[in-house]
N, C-alpha and C positions, 0 to 999 in steps of 0.2 A: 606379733603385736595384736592384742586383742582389741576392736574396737566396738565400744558400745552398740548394742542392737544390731549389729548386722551379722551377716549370714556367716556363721563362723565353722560347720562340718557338716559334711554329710557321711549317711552312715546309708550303705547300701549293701541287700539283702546277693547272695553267693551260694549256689549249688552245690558248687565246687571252688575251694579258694584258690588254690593250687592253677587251675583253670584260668580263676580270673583275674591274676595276677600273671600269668605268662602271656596272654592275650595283651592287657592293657604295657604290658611293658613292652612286648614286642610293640605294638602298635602305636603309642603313643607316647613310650621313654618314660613311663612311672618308674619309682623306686617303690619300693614295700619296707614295711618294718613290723614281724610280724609279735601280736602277743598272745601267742597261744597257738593253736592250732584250727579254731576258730572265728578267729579274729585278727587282720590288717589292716596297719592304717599304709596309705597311700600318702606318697609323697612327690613334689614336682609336678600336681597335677593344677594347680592356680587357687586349689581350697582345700583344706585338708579334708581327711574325711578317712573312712576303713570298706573294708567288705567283711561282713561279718558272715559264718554259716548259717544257711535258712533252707529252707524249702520253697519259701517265697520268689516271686520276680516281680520285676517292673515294668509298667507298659503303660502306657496313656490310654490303650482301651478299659484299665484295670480303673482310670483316674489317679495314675500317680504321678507326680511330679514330675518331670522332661530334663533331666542333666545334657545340657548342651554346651557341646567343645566346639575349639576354634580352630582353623584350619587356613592356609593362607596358598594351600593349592588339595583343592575338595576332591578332585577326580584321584589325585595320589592318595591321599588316605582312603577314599573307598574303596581304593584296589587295594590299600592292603590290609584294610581291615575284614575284607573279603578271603585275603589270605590267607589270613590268622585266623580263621574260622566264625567269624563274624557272617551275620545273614544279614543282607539288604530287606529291611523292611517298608521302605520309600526309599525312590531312587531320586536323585537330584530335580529338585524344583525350587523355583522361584517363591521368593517371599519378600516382603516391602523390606528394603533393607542390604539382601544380597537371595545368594543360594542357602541352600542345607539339603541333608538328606539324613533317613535315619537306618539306625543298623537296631540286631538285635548282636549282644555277646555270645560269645559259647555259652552260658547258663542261662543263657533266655532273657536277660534284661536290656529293655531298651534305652537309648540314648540316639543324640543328637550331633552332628557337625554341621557345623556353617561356615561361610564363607562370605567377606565381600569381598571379594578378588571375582 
């Protein structure tokens, strides 16, 4: 359902898609659908959205925007997105609200989990 003005995809840049598509599905239960070889959209993730290929990454040191997911036991996802080859780029702290902590992906992008639990 498409609703007026609001935030309806995200398109995020992929080193390797192959990469970040086996990360996030181990990690987080996406599905993929891919169109092309360069470009996925992601699915069952709360927004739709792709990984498209780039040379690009994303980072908040860079000023880009912060994709943050939700987690309802944070210390498990960071172990295993630690597994999956994810880098802890902030380790769990406090924020008005609950926890989060941030990871980078295998191709360098970062993101966000949180938690109020």
């Amino acid at each position: 359902m498409r609703v007026q003005h609001k935030i309806n995809y995200l398109e995020i840049p992929s080193k390797d898609i192959l990469v970040s598509k086996n990360f996030f599905s181990q990690v987080f239960g996406w599905s993929f659908k891919d169109y092309g070889p360069e470009y996925t959209a992601f699915v069952d993730a709360g927004i739709d959205g792709v990984f498209y290929q780039s040379s690009e990454t994303v980072s908040i040191d860079q000023g880009s925007v912060l994709v943050v997911l939700y987690s309802a036991d944070l210390e498990q996802t960071q172990g295993e997105a630690q597994d999956a080859g994810g880098m802890i780029c902030k380790d769990i702290f406090m924020f008005p609200g609950g926890r989060r902590f941030h990871f980078k992906d295998p191709v360098g992008n970062e993101f966000a989990v949180w938690s109020d639990k």
